[in-house]
N, C-alpha and C positions, 0 to 999 in steps of 0.2 A: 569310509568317509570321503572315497575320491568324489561323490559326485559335490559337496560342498565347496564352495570357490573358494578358496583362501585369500590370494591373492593372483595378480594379473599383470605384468607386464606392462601390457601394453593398455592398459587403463589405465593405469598410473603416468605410465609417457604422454597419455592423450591428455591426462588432468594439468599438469606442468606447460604441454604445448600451448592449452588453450590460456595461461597465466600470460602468457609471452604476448598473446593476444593484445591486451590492452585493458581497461580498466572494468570494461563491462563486463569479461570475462571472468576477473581477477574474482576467488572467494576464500578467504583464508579459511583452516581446517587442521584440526591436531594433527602435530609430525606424527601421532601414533598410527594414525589412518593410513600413511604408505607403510611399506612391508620390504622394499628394495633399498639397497644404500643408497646408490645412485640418486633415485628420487629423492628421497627423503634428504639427503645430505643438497641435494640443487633446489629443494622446494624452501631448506634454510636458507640458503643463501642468498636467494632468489628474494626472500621475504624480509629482507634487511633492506631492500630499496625499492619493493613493488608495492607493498603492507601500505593502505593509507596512514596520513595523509601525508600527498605527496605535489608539490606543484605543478608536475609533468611527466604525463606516463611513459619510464624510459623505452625505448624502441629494445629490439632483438641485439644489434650492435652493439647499442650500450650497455644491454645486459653484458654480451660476452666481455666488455670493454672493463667493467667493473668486480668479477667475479675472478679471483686469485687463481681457485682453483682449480688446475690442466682438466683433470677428469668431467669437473664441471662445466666445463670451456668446450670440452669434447660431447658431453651432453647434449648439451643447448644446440651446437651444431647439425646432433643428429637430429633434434627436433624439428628443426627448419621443413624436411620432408612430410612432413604429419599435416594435414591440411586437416583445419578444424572444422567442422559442421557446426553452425552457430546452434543450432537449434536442438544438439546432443550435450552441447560443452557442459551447461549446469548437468542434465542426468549422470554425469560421471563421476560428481559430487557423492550423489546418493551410493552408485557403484563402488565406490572407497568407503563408504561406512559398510556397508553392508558388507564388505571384505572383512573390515576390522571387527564388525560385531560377530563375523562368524568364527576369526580367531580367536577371539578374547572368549565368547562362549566355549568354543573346545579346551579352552587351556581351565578354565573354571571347573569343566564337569572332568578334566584330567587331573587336576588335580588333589579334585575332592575324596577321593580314593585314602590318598596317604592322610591326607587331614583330618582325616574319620577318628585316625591310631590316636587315643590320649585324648579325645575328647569325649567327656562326660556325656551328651545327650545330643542326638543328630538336630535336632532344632536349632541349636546354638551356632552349630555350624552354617546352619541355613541361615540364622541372623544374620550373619558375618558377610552373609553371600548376598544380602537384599539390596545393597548398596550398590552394589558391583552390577549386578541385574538390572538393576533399574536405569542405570545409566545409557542402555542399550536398548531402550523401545524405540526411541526418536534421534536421529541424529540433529536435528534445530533444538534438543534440550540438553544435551552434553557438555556440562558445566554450569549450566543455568537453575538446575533445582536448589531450594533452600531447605534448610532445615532448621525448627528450633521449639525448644518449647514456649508457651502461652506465654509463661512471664519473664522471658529472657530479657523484651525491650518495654517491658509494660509503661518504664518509664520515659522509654521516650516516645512514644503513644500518647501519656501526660502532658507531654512538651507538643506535640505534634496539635492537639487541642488548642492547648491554650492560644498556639499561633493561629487557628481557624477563626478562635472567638476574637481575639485582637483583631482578624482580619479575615472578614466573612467572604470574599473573593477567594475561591479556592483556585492556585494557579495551575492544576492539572485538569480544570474545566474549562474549556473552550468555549461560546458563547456562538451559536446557530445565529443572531442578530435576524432571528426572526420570532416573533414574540411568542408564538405557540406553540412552539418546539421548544423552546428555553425552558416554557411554562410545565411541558409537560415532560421534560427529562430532565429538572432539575438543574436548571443550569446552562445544557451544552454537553458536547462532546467530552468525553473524558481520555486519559493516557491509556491506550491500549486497547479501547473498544471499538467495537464494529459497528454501522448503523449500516442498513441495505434498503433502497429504494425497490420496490417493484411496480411494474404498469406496463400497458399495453405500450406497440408501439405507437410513436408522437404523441405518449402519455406523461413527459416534459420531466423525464428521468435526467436525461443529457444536462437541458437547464440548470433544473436544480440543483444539480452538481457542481456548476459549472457558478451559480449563486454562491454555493455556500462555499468554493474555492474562493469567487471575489470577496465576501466577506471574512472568512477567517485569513484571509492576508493582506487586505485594505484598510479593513476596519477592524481586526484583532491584531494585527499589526505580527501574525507567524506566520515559522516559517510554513510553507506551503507545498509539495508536489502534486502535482497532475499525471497520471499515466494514461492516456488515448491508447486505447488498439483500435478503435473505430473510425472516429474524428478525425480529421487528417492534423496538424499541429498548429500551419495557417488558420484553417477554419474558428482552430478553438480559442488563436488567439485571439479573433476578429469577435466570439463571441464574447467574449470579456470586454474587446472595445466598445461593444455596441450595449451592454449593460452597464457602462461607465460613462458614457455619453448620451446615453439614454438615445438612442439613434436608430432606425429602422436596420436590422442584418444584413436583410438581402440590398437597402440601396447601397450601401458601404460595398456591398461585394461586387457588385453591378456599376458602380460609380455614379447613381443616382442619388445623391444628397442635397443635390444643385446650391441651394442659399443654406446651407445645413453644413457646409463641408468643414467650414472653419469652428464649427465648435467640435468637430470631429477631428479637425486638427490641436484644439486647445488639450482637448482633449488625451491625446496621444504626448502631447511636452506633459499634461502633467503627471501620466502612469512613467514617463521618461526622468523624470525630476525627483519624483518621489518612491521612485523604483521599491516597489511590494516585493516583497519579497514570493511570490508566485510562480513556481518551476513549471517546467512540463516538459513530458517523455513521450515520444512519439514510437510507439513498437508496430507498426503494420504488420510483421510476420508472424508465425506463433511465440507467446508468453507463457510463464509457468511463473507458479507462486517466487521461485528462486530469481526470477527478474525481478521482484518486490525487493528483495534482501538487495541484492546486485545492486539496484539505483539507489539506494539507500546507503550502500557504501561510496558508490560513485560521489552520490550527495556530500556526505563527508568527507570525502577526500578534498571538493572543491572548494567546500566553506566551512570542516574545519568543525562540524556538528551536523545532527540526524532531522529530517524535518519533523515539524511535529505535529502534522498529518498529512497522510497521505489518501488520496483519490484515484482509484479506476475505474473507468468509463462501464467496464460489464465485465463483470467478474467470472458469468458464463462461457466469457470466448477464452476464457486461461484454460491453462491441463497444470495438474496438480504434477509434482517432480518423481513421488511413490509412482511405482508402475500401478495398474490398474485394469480391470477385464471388461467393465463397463461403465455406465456413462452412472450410476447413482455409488458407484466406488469411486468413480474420478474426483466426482463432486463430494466428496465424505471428506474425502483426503485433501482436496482442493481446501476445505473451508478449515478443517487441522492444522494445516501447514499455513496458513494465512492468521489464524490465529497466534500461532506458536511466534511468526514475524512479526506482528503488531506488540507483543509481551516481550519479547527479547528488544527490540531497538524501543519499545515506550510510544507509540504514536498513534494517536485515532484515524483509522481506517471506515472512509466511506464509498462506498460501491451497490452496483443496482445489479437486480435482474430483469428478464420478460417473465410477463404473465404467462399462464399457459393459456393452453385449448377450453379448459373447463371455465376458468374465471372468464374468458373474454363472453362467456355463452352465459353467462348471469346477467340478464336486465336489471337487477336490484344491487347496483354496486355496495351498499352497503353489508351484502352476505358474502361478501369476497372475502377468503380466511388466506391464513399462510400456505394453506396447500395448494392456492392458486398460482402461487408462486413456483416460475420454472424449477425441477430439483429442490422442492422448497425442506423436502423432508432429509436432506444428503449436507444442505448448505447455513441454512434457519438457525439451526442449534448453536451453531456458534458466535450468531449473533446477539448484540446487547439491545437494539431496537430495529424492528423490522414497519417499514410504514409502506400502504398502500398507495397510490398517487392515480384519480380519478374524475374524466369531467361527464357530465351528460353526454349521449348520443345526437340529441336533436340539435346540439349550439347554443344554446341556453349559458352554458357555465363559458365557453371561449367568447363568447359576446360580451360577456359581462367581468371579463378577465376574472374569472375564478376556477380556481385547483383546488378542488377538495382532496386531501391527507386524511390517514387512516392507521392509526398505530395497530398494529396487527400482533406485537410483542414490542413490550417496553418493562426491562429492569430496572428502569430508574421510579419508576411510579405507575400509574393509571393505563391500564391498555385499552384498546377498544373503542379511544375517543377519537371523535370524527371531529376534525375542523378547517378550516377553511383560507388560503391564502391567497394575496393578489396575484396575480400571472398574467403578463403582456410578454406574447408568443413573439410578435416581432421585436422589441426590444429587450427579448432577452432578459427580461424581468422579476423573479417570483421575490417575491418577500410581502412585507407590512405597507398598508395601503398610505402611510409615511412616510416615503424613502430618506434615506440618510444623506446627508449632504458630505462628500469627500473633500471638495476644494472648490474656494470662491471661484474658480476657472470657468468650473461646469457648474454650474446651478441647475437638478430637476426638478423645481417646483417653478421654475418658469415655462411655458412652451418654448419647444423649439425655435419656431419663428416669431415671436416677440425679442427675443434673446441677440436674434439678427439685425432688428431692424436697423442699430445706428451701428451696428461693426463695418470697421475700416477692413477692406478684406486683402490678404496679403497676396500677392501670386505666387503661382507655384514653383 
C-alpha cells in the first residue's frame, strides 16, 4: 500500500498557507480532508474569522493576533516561509481529497473483513457500503447528493404548482430580453444551466455576452458577474458604455465623440446613479474551473449572497482542477466540474467557444453541427443549449446589421431553428430591432446628433 498517498505534510501546510493569502485563495473544505492535528486544528480556527462573510480580509498579523492558541500561533508563523504559487493554490484543493478519499477507501475495504462475521448475505453489506462509496467520486458533490423517494414531497410539488398557476412568471427563469431566444427556450435562462455560444473569430461571441450581461442586469434587474480571461477589464467596461449609449466603441476609446460626448457622459451619471448590479473579474493569468467557485465565494463575502449568473468570456482558455493527459480529458472534466459549480451555488452559466478548422471550411453555414465546435464532443454534453452565431462571407449580413443564431442543441424545446438578430458591430449592439429604453437620460430611438442639437455642454 506504500505507493498510495495517504496523507502529506506539506500539502496540507501549502493548503492553510494559501488561506492566509487572502480571499481569492480562501476555499473552505471538511476538517476530515486534513489528516495532521496541526492543520486541521489551525484550518479550525482559522475558519472562525476567515469563512465568509466577512467585511475585511484579516492580514497574517491579525490572524496570529486573534488565534489563542500557542501551537497555532507557532503554526501560522512557520507558514509565513511557504511562498504560494497563485496558480497551484486551488490544485491542492483537489490534492486533499484525493488524500482523504484514498483513506477513507482503505479503512472501508479494511474493514469489511470483520463485518462480513454475523452477516446474513454479502450484498447487504455492500448496501450498507453504497453510500459511503459514492460520496467519493467527486469532491464538488461531498454533501450535496439528495435522496428520497417519489412521494416524500408530492405534496409540496402541489403547492409548488399552484404558485406557478397563481403566477405564470417562473422566478428561476431569467429572461434573454431578446425575443427569439426567450421564444425558443422557453422563457430565458434557468438556475443552474449552461448556454454556450460558438463562432468563428469576430463572430460577435464577446458582444453577445457582453448584451446579455447588460440585459440581465439593467433590465432584469440581477445580480450579474463577468469573468474576462481575454478582454482586458477597461475594455469591457467601455463596452457596456458604448451599448448603453448607444455610442461608437472605438470613438470613446480614441476620444472621438466630438458633439457626442455629452450623452456619453449622461450616460455614465446614469450607470453611476442607478448602479446594476453588474460585476466583473479580470483573470489575465491562467483559470481553472475552481476560480468559478472562488469568485463566487469572494462575491458573497462582499454582498452577502451568490450572483445569479455568471459569464466567462471563453471557456476554452480555462484547465479543469482534475489532473488530465490531454486536451479532450481537460475539456471532459473542464465542463463536469463547471457543471457540478453551477448545481451547487444555483446560477445560469453562459460562455462560448471557437469554431474549429472543419466548420469555418463550410460555405453553407447552415450545415455547421455541434462537432464544429472547438472540443465540442469533451465540452457539448453538458450543456442545456448550444447556439451557433454566423454572418455571410461577402458583407451582406454586417451591412445590414444582421447575426444569424443557430440552436445546435436546446433542452428547453425546438433545436435546429435558425433565426436572426440585429447586430451593430460598432455600438456594441445585438438584440431586437426595438431597443429598450433604460432611462429618459439616454434615449436610443433618437439619433445621436439630433439629441445634441440644443444641449448646453458642460466642460470638463
Amino acid at each position: 500500500m506504500s505507493i498510495v498517498k495517504f496523507e502529506d505534510i506539506d500539502t496540507e501546510r501549502y493548503y492553510i498557507a494559501s488561506c492566509l493569502e487572502g480571499p481569492d485563495y480562501w476555499k473552505a473544505i471538511p476538517e476530515s480532508w486534513l489528516h495532521h492535528d496541526i492543520t486541521k486544528l489551525t484550518y479550525l480556527e482559522l475558519k472562525k474569522f476567515l469563512e465568509p462573510p466577512y467585511s475585511s480580509y484579516p492580514s497574517r498579523d491579525l490572524a496570529l493576533e486573534k488565534c489563542e492558541n500557542v501551537d497555532v500561533k507557532l503554526f501560522i508563523a512557520e507558514l509565513s516561509s511557504i511562498k504560494v504559487d497563485k496558480s497551484l493554490s486551488h490544485a491542492k484543493v483537489y490534492d486533499l481529497y484525493q488524500m482523504y478519499a484514498n483513506r477513507k477507501l482503505y479503512d472501508l475495504a479494511k474493514n469489511m473483513l470483520n463485518e462480513l462475521t454475523g452477516v446474513g448475505k454479502a450484498e447487504e453489506l455492500v448496501r450498507k457500503k453504497i453510500t459511503e462509496l459514492s460520496e467519493l467520486v467527486n469532491p464538488f458533490e461531498v454533501g450535496l447528493r439528495q435522496r428520497r423517494f417519489i412521494y416524500d414531497d408530492a405534496t409540496s410539488r402541489w403547492e409548488k404548482y399552484r404558485e406557478r398557476e397563481r403566477n405564470p412568471i417562473q422566478p428561476d427563469v431569467i429572461p434573454y430580453n431578446i425575443e427569439e431566444f426567450d421564444k425558443y427556450t422557453n422563457g430565458g435562462l434557468r438556475k443552474s444551466h449552461i448556454i454556450c455560444f460558438f463562432a468563428g473569430s469576430g463572430g460577435y461571441k464577446t458582444k453577445l455576452k457582453a448584451n446579455l450581461a447588460y440585459n440581465f442586469s439593467f433590465l432584469n434587474k440581477k445580480d450579474v458577474m463577468v469573468i474576462t480571461l481575454e478582454v482586458p477589464i477597461e475594455d469591457y467596461s467601455v463596452v457596456i458604455d458604448s451599448r448603453h449609449a448607444l455610442l461608437d466603441f472605438n470613438e470613446i476609446q480614441r476620444g472621438g465623440l466630438g458633439i457626442h460626448k455629452e450623452q456619453y457622459r449622461k450616460a455614465l451619471i446614469d450607470i453611476y446613479k442607478s448602479k446594476p448590479s453588474l460585476y466583473m473579474v479580470d483573470i489575465p493569468g491562467e483559470a481553472t474551473s475552481m476560480d468559478i467557485a472562488a469568485e463566487a465565494e469572494i462575491y458573497y463575502a462582499k454582498f452577502g449572497k451568490y450572483p445569479d449568473v455568471v459569464l466567462v468570456d471563453y471557456a476554452n482558455e480555462m484547465s479543469c482542477v482534475k489532473p488530465y493527459n490531454n486536451s479532450g480529458e481537460k475539456f471532459k472534466n473542464l465542463g463536469v466540474e463547471i457543471r457540478q459549480i453551477t448545481r451547487s451555488y444555483g446560477f445560469g452559466f453562459v460562455t462560448s467557444f471557437q469554431e474549429n478548422r472543419e466548420g469555418k471550411k463550410i460555405k453553407d453555414k447552415t450545415k455547421v453541427g455541434t462537432e464544429h465546435m472547438s472540443e465540442s464532443h469533451y465540452f457539448q454534453n453538458v450543456c442545456h443549449v448550444v447556439a451557433y452565431l454566423y454572418q455571410d462571407e461577402e458583407g451582406v449580413d454586417a451591412a445590414s446589421n444582421q447575426l444569424h443564431v443557430s440552436f445546435k442543441k436546446n433542452r428547453y424545446g425546438e433545436k435546429h431553428v435558425n433565426f436572426s438578430v440585429f447586430a451593430n458591430a460598432p455600438y456594441n449592439y445585438i438584440g431586437d430591432r426595438k431597443i429598450h429604453i433604460i432611462s429618459p437620460s439616454v434615449s436610443p430611438f433618437t439619433p445621436p446628433a439630433e439629441q445634441q442639437n440644443n444641449q448646453q455642454f458642460v466642460k470638463n
